[in-house]
C-alpha positions as CSV (number, residue, x, y, z in Angstrom):
1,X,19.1,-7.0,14.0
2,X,21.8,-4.7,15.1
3,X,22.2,-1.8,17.5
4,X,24.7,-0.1,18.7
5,X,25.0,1.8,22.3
6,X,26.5,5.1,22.5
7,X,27.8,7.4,25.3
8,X,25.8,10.1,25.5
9,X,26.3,13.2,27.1
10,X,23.7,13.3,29.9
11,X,21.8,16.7,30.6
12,X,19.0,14.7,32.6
13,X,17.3,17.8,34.3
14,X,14.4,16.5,36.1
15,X,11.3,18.9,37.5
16,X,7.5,18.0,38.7
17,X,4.9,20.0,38.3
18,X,1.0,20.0,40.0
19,X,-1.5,22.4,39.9
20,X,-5.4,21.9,40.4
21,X,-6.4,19.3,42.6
22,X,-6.9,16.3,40.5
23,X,-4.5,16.9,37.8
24,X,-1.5,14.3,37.6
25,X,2.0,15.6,38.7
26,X,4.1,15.5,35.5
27,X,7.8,14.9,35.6
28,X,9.7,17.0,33.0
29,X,13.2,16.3,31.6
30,X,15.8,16.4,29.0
31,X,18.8,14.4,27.8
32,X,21.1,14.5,24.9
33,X,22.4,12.2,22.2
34,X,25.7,13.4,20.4
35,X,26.3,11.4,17.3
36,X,29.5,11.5,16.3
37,X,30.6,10.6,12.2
38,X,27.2,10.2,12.0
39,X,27.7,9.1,8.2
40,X,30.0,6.5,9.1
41,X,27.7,5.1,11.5
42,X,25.2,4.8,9.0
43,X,27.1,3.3,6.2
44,X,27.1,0.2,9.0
45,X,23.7,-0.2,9.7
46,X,21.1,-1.3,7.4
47,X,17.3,-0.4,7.9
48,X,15.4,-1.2,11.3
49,X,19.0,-1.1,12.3
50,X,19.7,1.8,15.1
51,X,22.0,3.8,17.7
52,X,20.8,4.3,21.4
53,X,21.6,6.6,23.8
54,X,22.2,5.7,27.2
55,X,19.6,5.1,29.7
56,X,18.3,7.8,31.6
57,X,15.6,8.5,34.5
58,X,12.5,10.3,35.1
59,X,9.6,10.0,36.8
60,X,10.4,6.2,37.9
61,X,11.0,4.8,34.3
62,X,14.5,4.5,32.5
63,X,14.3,5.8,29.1
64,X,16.5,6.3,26.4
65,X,16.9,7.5,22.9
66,X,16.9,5.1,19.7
67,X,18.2,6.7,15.7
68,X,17.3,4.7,12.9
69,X,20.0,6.1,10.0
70,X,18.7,4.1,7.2
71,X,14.5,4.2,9.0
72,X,13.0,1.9,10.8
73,X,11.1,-0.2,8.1
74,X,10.8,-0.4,4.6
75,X,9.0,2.5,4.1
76,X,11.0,5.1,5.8
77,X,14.2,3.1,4.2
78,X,14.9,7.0,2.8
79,X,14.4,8.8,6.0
80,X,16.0,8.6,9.8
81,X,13.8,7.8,12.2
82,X,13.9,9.1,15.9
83,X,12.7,6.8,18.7
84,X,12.0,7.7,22.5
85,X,11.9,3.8,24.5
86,X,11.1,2.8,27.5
87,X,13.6,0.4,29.7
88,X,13.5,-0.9,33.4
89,X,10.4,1.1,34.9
90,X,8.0,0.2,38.2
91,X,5.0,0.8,36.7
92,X,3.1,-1.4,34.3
93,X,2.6,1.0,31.9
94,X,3.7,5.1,31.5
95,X,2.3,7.8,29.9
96,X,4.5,10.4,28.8
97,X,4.6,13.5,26.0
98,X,8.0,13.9,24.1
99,X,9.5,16.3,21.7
100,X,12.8,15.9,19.4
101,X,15.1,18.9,18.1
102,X,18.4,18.6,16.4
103,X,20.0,20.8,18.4
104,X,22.5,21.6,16.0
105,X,20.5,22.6,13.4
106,X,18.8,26.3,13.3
107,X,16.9,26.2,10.4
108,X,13.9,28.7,9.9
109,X,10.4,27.0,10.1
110,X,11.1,24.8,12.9
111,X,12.2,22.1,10.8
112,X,14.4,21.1,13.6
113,X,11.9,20.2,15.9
114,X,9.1,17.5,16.0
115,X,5.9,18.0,17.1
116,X,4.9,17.0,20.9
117,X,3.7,13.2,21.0
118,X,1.8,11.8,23.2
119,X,2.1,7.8,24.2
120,X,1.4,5.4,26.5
121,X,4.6,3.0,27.1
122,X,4.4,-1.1,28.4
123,X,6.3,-3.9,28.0
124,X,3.6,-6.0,26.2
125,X,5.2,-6.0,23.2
126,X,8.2,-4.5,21.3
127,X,5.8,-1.9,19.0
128,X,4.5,-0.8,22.7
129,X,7.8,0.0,24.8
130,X,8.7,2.4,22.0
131,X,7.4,5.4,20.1
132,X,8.7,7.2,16.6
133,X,8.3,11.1,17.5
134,X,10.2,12.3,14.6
135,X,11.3,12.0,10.9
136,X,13.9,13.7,9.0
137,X,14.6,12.6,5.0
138,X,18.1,11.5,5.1
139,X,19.2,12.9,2.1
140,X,18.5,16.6,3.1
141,X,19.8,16.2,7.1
142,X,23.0,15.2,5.9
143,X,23.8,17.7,3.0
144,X,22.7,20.2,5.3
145,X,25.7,23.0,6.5
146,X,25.3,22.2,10.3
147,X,26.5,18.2,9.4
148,X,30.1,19.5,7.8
149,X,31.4,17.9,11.4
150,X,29.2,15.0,10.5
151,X,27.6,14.9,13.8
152,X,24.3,15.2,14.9
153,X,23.2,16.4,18.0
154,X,19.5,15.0,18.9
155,X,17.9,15.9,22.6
156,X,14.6,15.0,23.4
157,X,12.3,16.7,26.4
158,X,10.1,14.6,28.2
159,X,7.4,14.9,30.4
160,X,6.5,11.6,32.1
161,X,2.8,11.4,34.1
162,X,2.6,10.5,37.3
163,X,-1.6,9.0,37.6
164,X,-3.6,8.8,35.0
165,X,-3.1,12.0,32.6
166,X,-6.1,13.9,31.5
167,X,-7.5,13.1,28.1
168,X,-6.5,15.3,25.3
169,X,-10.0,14.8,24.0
170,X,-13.5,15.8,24.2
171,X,-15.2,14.0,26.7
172,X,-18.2,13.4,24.2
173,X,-17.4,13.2,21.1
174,X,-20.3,13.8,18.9
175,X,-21.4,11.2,16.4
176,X,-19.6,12.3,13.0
177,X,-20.6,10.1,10.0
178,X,-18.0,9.5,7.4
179,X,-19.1,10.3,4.2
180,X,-19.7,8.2,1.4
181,X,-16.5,6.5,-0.5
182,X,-16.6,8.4,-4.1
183,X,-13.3,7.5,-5.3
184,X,-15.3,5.1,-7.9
185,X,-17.0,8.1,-9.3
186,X,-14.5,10.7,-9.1
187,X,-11.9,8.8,-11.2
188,X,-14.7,7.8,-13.5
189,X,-15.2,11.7,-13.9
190,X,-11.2,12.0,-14.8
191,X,-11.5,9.5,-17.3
192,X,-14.4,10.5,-19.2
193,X,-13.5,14.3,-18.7
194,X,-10.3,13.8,-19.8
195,X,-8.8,16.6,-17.5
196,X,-4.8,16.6,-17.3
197,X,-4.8,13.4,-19.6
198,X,-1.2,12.9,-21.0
199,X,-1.4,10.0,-23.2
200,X,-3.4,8.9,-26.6
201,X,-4.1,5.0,-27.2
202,X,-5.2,4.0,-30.3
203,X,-7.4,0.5,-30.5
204,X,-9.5,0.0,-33.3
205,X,-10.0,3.0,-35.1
206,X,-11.1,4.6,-31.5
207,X,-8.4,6.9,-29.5
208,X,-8.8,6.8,-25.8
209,X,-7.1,9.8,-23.5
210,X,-5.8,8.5,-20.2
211,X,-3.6,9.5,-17.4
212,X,0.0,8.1,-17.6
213,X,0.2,8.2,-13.3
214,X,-2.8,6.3,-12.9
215,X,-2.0,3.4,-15.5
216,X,1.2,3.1,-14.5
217,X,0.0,2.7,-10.8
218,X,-2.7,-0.2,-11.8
219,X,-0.6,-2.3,-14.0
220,X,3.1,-3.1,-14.8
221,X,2.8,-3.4,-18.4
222,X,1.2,0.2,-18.8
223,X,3.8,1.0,-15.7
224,X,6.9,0.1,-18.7
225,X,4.9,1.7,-21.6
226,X,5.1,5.3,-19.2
227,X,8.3,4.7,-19.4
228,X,9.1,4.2,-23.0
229,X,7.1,7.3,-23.7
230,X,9.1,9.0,-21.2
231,X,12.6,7.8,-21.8
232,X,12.0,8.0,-25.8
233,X,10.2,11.4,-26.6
234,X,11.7,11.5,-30.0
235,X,9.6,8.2,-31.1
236,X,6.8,9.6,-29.2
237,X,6.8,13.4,-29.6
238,X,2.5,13.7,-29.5
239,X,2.6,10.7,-26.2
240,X,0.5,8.1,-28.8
241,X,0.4,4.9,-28.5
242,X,-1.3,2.1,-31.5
243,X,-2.3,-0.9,-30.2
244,X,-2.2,-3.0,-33.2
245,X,-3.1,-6.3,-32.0
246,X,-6.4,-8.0,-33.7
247,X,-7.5,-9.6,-30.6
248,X,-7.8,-6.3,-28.9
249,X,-10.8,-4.3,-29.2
250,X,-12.2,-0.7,-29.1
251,X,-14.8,-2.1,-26.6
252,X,-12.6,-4.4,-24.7
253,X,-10.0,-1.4,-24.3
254,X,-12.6,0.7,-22.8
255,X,-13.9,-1.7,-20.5
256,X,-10.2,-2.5,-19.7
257,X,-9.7,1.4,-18.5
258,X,-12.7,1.8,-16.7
259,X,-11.7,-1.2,-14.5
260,X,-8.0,0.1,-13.9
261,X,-9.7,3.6,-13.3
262,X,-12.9,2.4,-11.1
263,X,-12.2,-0.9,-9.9
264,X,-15.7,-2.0,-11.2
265,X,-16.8,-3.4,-14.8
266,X,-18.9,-1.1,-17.2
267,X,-22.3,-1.8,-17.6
268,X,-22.8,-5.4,-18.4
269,X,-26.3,-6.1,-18.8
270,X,-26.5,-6.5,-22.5
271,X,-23.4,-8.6,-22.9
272,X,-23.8,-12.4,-23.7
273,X,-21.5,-14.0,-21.9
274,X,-20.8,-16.3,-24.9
275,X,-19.8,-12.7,-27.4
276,X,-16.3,-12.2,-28.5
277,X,-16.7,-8.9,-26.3
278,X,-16.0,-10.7,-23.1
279,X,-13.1,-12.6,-24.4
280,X,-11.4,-9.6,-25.6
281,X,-11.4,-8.2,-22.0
282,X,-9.8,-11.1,-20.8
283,X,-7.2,-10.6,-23.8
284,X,-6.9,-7.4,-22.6
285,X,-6.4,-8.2,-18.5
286,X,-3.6,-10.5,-19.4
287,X,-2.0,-8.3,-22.0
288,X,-2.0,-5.8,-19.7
289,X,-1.2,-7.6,-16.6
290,X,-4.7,-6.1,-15.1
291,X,-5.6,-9.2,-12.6
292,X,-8.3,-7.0,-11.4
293,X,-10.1,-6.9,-14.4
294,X,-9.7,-10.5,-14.9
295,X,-11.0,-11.4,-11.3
296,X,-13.9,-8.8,-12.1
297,X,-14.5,-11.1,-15.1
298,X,-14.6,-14.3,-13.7
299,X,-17.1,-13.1,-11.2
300,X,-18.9,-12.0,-13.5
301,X,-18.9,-15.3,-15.8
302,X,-19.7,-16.8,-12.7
303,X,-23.1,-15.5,-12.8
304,X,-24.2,-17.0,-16.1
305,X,-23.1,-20.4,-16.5
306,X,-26.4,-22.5,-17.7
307,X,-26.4,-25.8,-20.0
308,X,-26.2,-23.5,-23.0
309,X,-23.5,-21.4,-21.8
310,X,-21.1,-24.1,-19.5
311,X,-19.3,-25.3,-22.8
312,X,-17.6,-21.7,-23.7
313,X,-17.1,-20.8,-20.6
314,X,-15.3,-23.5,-20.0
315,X,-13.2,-22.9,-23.2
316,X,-12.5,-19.2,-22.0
317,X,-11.7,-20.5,-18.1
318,X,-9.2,-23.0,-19.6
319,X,-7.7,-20.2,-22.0
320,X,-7.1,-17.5,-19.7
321,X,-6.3,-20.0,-16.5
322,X,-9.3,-18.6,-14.3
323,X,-8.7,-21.9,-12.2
324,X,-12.0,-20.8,-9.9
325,X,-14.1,-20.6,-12.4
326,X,-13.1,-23.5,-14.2
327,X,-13.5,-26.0,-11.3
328,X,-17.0,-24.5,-10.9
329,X,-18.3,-25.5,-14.7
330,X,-16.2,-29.0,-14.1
331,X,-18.3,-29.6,-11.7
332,X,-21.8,-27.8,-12.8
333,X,-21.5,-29.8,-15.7
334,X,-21.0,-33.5,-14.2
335,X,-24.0,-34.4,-13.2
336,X,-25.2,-37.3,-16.3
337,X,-28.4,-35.0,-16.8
338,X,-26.6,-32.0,-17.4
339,X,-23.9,-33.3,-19.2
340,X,-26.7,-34.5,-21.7
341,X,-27.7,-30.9,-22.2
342,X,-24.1,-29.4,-22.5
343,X,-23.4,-32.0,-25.8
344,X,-26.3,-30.9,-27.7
345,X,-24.5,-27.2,-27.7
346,X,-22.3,-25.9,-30.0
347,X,-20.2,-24.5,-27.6
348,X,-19.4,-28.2,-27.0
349,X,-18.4,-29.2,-29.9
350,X,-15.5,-26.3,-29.7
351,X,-14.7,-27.5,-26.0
352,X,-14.1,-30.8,-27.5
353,X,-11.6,-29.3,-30.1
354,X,-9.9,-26.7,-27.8
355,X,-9.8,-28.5,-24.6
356,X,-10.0,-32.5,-24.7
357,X,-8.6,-32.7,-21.8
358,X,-11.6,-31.2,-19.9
359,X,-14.3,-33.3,-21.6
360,X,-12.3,-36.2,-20.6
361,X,-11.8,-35.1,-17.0
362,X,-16.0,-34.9,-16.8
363,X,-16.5,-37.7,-18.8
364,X,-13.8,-39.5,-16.7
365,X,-15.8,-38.3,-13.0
366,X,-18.8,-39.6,-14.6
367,X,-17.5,-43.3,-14.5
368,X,-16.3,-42.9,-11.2
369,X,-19.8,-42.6,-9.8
């Protein structure tokens, strides 16, 4: 990973401060980073990539100033990121509170200035000797007027603690329970209320209002259909969408919606799990790419497999690769006096035609013990 160093103008100006008896003495400072063709700086770094300043000292730690261009990490890949590091220090740890401004930019609103950060700095690791105090989105700093010269000018004030500094807290907090997770419910409500849907599907006779952000968040395949609707409004002037094929149903849709909205299945307690309901929804989970609703499936399948039930199960685990669930009847069904029970279904006699393979595989464990 690259940095570069820089010559920076140093405007160290260092000043300690005391008042009650058993309040730390705090060392305050500043110092000054001049970028120069800042863009063409930043055109040679990549992300996590950054400029420093030169060291500088106050209150018995050398610090010094580190610019991501392109961020730090991935996600601030859009953004420059503004570092204050610790180098060579005495102590085994330093507290210190720190402020960035780009002093070159005046803006109204004090968007020039970050807010003050406290941290405690060590050399235990690299995420400890170093701090992020301040963001800026890349884009807007350098289209601003004050970068026509294409250089920034970035100063940061320090004030470093000498002792231990007092804590910015209260001393007991009182005992604040979170309250209880309702994001289950409240996107249940969205769904069945329908409030600021933007999309129609059709399934089965049955249209089903939805919210084009929150499907294309859950699953890929909705993700691309957002984006037909979007890029083609001519073929899609009222947002609809038909769902034409056979295998999907009305039922299966809505169960697939409430999982991609909730996280949960709907009510399941009159479903067999042998009906053509619950192999719809796994139609549906791997038409639409919804793993969730497939993993919600197989747990659920999980829960019912009997001597009656093992052989179509089976069928469905092999069909739709739930590999879990289909080592789990493999070996539910083994056992000589099971396997006894499971021929005598009909649900084996399909197994036999849709999955030979399996019934050897049991039949083949069998021999083996």
């Amino acid at each position: 990973m690259k940095s570069f160093a820089l010559d920076s103008a140093t405007d160290t100006d260092a000043a300690s401060t005391s008042t009650a008896t058993g309040v730390p003495e705090v060392v305050t400072g500043s110092h000054t980073l001049t970028i120069s063709q800042f863009s063409e700086k930043k055109a040679l770094l990549a992300c996590g990539e950054c400029l420093r300043s030169a060291q500088f000292r106050l209150g018995g730690s050398n610090w010094y100033i580190k610019v991501y261009p392109n961020g730090h990490d991935a996600g601030s890949k859009d953004n420059v990121s503004f570092f204050l590091a610790r180098g060579r220090s005495g102590e085994p740890e330093t507290t210190a509170e720190f402020a960035f401004e780009l002093a070159n930019f005046k803006e109204a609103g004090g968007n020039n200035k970050s807010a003050k950060v406290r941290a405690t700095f060590d050399n235990s690791n690299a995420n400890s000797s170093e701090h992020l105090g301040f963001q800026r989105a890349a884009a807007e700093l350098q289209s601003a007027p004050q970068m026509r010269s294409d250089r920034l000018i970035v100063r940061c004030k320090l004030g470093v603690f000498r002792g231990k500094p007092p804590c910015p807290l209260l001393a007991e907090a009182p005992a604040i329970a979170a309250p209880p997770d309702t994001r289950s419910s409240d996107f249940l409500w969205l769904l069945k209320s329908q409030e600021g849907s933007d999309v129609t599907y059709a399934v089965g006779g049955t249209t089903f209002r939805a919210h084009s952000c929150i499907l294309s968040a859950r699953s890929p395949v909705f993700r691309e259909e957002m984006r037909e609707l979007v890029d083609n409004p001519e073929k899609y002037p009222w947002r609809y969408i038909n769902v034409e094929e056979e295998e999907m149903t009305a039922q299966a849709f809505e169960a697939l919606l409430h999982v991609v909205y909730t996280d949960q299945l709907p009510g399941m307690s009159y479903v067999d799990p042998t009906e053509e309901t619950v192999e719809a929804m796994l139609f549906a989970a791997e038409r639409y790419g919804a793993e969730r609703l497939k993993l919600r499936c197989e747990q659920w399948l999980c829960s019912f497999v009997t001597p009656l039930t093992v052989a179509d199960i089976l069928s469905m685990a092999v069909r739709y690769d739930l590999r879990l669930l289909e080592d789990a009847c493999v070996k539910y069904a083994t056992p000589d006096h099971l396997w006894e029970h499971v021929k005598g279904t009909e649900g084996f006699n399909r197994l036999r035609a849709s999955c030979p393979h399996i019934v050897r595989e049991i039949e083949g464990k069998q021999r083996k013990y």
